[in-house]
GUFI-966752 format. One record per atom (N, C-alpha, C, O): x, y, z; residue in one letter. Coordinates in steps of 0.001 Angstrom, whole numbers, plus 500000, padded with zeros to 6 digits. Layout:
<nodes>
XYZA ...
</nodes>
This chain:
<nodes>
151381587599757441X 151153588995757667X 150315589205758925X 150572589969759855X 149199588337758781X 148638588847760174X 148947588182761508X 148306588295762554X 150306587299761226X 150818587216762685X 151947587766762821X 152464587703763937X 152527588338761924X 153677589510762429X 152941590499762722X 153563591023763646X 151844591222762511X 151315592484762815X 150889591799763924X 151773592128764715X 150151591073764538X 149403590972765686X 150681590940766519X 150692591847767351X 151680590216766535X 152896590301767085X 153286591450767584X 153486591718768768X 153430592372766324X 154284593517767052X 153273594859767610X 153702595761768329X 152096594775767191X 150661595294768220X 150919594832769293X 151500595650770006X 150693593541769909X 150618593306771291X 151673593422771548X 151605594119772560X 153322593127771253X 154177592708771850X 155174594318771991X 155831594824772901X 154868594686770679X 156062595958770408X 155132597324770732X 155727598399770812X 154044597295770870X 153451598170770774X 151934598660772083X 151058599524772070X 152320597573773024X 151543597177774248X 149693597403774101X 148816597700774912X 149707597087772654X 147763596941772047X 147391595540773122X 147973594525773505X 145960596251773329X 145320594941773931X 145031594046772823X 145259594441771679X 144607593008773006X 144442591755772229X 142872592017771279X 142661591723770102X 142058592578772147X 141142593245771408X 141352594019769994X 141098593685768836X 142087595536770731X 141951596296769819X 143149595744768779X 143368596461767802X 143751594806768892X 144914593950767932X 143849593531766913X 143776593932765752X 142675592281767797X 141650591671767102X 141201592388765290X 141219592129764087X 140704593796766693X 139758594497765456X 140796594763764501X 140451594663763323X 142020595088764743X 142693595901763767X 142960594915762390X 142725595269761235X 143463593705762771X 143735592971762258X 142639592606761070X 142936592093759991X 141166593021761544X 139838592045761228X 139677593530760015X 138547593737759572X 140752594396759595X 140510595134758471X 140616594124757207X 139765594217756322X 141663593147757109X 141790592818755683X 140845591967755334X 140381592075754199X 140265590765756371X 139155590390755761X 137616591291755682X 136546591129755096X 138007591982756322X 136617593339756016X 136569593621754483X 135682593424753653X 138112594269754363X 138170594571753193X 137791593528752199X 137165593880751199X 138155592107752401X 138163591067751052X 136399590904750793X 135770590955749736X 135890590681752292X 134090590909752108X 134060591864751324X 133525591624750241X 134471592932751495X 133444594016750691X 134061594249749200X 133481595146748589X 135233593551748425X 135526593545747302X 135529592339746754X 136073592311745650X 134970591004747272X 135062590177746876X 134109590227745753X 134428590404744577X 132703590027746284X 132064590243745279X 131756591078744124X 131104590730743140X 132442592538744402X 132878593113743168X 134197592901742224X 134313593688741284X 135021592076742370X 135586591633741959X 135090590644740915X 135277590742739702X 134342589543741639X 133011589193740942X 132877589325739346X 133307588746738348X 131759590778739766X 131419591059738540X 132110591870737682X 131694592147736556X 132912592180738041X 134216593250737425X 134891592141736310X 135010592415735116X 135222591114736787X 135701589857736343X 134514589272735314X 135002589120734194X 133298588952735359X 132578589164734774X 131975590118733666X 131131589721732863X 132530591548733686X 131907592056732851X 133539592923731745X 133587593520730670X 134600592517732792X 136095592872731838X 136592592168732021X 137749592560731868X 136607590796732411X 137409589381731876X 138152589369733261X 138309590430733865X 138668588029733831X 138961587643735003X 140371588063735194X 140690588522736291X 141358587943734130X 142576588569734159X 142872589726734672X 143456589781735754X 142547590765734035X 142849592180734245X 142183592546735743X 142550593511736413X 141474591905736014X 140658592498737602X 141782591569738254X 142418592145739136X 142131590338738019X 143181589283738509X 144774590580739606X 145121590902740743X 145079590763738352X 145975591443738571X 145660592646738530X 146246593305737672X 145024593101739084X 144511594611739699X 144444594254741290X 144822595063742137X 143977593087741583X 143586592699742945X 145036592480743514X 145393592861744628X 145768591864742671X 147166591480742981X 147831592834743575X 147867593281744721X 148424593385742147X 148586594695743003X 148590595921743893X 149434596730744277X 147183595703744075X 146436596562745248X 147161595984746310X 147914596644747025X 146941594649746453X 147538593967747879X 148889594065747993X 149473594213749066X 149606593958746513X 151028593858747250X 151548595482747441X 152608595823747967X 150525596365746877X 150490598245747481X 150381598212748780X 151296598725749425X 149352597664749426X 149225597735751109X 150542596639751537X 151528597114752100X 150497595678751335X 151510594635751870X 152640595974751882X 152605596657752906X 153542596345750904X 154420597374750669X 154333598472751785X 155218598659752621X 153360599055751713X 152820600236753108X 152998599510754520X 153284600211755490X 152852598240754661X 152662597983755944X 154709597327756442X 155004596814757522X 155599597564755400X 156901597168755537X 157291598383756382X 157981598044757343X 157101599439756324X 157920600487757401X 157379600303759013X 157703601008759969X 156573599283759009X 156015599021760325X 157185599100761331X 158212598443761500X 156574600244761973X 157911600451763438X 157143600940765170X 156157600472765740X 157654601526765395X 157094601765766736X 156383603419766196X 156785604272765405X 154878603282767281X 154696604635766947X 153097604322766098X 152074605006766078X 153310603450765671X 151990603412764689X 150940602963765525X 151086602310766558X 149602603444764896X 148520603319765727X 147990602430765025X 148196602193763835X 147108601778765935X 145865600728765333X 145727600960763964X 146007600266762986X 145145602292764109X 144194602759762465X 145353603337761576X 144984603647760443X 146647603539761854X 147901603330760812X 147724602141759873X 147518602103758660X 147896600955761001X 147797599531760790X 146661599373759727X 146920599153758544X 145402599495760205X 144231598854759377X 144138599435758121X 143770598853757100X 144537600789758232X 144301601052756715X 144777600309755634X 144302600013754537X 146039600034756319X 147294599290754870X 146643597981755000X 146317597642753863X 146281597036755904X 145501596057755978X 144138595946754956X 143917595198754004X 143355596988755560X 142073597267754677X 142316597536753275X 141343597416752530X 143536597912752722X 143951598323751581X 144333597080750482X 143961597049749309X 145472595706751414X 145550594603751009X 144112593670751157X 143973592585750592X 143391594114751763X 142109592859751998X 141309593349750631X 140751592534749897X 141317594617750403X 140614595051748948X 141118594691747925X 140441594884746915X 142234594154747785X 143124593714746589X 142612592239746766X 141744591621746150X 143325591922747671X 142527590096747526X 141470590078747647X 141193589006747109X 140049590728748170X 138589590619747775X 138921590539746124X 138393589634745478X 139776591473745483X 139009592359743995X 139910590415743151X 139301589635742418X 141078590285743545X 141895588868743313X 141436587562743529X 141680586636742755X 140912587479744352X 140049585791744718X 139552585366743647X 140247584842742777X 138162585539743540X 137336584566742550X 138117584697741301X 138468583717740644X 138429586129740929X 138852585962739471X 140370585219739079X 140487584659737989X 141193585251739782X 142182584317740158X 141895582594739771X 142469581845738980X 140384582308741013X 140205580626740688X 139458580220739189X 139316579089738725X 138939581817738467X 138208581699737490X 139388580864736414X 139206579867735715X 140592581677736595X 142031581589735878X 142248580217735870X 142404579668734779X 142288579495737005X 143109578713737001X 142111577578736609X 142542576539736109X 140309577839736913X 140139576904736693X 139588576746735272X 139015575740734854X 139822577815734616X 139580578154732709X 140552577444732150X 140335576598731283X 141821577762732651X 143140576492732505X 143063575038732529X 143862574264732004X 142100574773733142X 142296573285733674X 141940572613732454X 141068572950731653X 142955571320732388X 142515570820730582X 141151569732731171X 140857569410732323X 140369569276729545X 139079568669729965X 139079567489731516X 139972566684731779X 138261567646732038X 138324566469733231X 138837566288734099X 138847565314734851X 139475567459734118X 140706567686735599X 140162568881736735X 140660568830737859X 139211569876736454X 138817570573737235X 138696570788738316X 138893571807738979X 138119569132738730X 138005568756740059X 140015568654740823X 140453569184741844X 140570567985740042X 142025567862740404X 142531569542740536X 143116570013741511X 142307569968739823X 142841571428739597X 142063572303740645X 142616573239741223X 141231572080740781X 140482572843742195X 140880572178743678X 140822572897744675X 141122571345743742X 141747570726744675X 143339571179745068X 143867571593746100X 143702570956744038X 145152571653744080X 145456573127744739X 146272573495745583X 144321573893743895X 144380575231744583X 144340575617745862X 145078576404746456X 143068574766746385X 142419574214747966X 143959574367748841X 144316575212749662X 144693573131748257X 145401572742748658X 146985574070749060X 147439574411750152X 147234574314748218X 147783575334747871X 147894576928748893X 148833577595749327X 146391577036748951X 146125578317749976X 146007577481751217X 146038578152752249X 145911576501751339X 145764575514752888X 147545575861752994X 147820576748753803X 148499575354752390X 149597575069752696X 150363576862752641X 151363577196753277X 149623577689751791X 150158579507752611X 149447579738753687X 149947580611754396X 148360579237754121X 148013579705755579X 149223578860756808X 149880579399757699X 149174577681756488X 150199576840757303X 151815577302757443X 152418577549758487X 152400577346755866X 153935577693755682X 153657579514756323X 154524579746757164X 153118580215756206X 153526581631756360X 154108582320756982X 155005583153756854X 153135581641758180X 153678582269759974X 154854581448760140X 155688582131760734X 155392580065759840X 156445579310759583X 157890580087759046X 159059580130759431X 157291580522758208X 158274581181756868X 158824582604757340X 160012582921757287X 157387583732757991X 157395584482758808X 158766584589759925X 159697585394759934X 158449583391760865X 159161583319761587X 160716582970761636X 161588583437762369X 160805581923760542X 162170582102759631X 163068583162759554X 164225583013759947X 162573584475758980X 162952585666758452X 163166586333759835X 164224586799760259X 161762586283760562X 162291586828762009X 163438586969762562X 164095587932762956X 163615585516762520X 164875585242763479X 166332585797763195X 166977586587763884X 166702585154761945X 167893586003761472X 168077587483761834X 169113587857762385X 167001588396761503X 166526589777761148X 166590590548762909X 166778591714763257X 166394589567763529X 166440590054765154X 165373590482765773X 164283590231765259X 165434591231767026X 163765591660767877X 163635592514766890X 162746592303766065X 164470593637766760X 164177595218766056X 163327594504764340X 162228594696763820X 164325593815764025X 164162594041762304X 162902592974762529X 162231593164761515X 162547592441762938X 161913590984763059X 160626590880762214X 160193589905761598X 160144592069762330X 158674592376762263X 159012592451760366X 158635591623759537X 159832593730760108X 160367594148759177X 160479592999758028X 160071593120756873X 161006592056758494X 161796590857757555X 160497589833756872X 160541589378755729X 159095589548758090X 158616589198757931X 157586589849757019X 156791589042756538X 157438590947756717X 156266591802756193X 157222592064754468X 156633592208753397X 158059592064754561X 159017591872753343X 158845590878752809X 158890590780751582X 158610589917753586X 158714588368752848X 156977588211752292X 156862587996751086X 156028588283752885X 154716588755752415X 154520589957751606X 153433589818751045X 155082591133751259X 155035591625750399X 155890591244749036X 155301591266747956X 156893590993749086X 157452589989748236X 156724589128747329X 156713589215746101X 155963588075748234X 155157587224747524X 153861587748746785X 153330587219745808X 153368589155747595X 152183589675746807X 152905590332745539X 152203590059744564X 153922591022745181X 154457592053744027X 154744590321742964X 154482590114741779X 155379589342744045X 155455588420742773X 154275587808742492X 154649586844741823X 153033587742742575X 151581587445741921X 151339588078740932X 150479587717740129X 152358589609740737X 151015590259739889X 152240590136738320X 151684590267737230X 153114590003738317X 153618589609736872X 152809587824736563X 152086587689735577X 153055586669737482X 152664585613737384X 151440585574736554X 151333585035735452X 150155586470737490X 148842586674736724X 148960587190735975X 148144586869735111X 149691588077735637X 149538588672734214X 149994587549733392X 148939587200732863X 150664586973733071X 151164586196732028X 149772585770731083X 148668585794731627X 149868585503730085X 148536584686729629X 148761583317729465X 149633582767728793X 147965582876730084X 148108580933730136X 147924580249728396X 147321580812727482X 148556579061728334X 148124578249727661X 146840577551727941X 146223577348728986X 146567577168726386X 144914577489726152X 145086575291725945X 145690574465725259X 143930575366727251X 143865573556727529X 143465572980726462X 143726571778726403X 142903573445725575X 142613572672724407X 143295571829723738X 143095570668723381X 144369572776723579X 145029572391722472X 146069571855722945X 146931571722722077X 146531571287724498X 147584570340725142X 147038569204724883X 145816569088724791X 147963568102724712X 148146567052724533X 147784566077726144X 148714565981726945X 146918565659726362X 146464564932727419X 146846563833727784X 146347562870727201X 147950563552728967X 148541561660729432X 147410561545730427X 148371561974731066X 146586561439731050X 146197561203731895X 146127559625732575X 145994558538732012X 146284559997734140X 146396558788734286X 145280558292735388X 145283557230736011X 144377559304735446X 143231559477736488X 142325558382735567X 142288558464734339X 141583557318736355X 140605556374736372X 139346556717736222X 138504555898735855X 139069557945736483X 137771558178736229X 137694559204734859X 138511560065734534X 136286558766734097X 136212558964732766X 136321560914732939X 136047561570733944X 136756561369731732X 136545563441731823X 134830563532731929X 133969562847731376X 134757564313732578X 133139564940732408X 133149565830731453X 133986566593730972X 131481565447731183X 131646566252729479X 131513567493729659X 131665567892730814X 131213568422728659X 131345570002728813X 130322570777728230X 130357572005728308X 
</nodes>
């Protein structure tokens, strides 16, 4: 997302690189300033339901920012930006709370790693994947195809999180990791 928008700011839309910068620098604005309420929101009504509240917020802006065409201004841009960065602020922690409440005894560390791993490999595949969609889609649609494909993936988070996980307890454990579970 934020290299098809910076894309078609500078390229489609003759923004300096600056005011691209700032525009761009809405969604992590936004995730600062809802992260930590997300937090305690997650904390004080359970990590799920704020989970997928955060989800959907983002894939609401992701959605807003698909009619991206010529014509739009910076502060068009940031809002729908600032709008998805408030969804993933309010989605983050309570998200890793999820996955790592899931994790059966002694794997935490594996299971946090994984995740690591996981958002390492959507920052890497995106603009990849992005550019994929581009191409087919052409100069005009280019932008279009790519902001589809990121909103896409945000609308499909928020059924995923909703689901309710199986409860690690009560799975049956092969493990084949060498080092003993830490206790609890």
């Amino acid at each position: 997302m934020h290299y098809v928008v910076a894309l078609h700011l500078q390229r489609d839309e003759d923004v300096s690189a600056t005011t691209t910068g700032l525009t761009v620098l809405a969604f992590p604005l936004g995730m600062g300033l809802a992260g930590p309420l997300g937090g305690r929101l997650a904390d004080r009504y359970g990590a799920r339901p704020v989970a997928v509240t955060g989800a959907a917020l983002t894939a609401v802006g992701l959605s807003l920012l698909v009619p991206l065409g010529d014509g739009w201004s910076p502060p068009d841009v940031a809002w729908r930006l600032a709008l998805a960065g408030l969804g993933m602020g309010l989605n983050g922690g309570p998200a890793q709370a999820l996955v790592m409440g899931a994790a059966p005894r002694g794997r935490a560390a594996t299971v946090g790693s994984t995740v690591q791993l996981a958002r390492s490999l959507g920052f890497t595949l995106g603009p990849a994947l992005a550019t994929a969609a581009w191409g087919p889609a052409g100069q005009d649609d280019g932008v279009r195809a790519g902001l589809v494909l990121a909103a896409l993936a945000a609308c499909l988070a928020v059924p995923l999180l909703a689901r309710p996980a199986r409860d690690p307890e009560n799975r049956t454990e092969k493990s084949t990791d060498a080092a003993p579970a830490a206790p609890r």
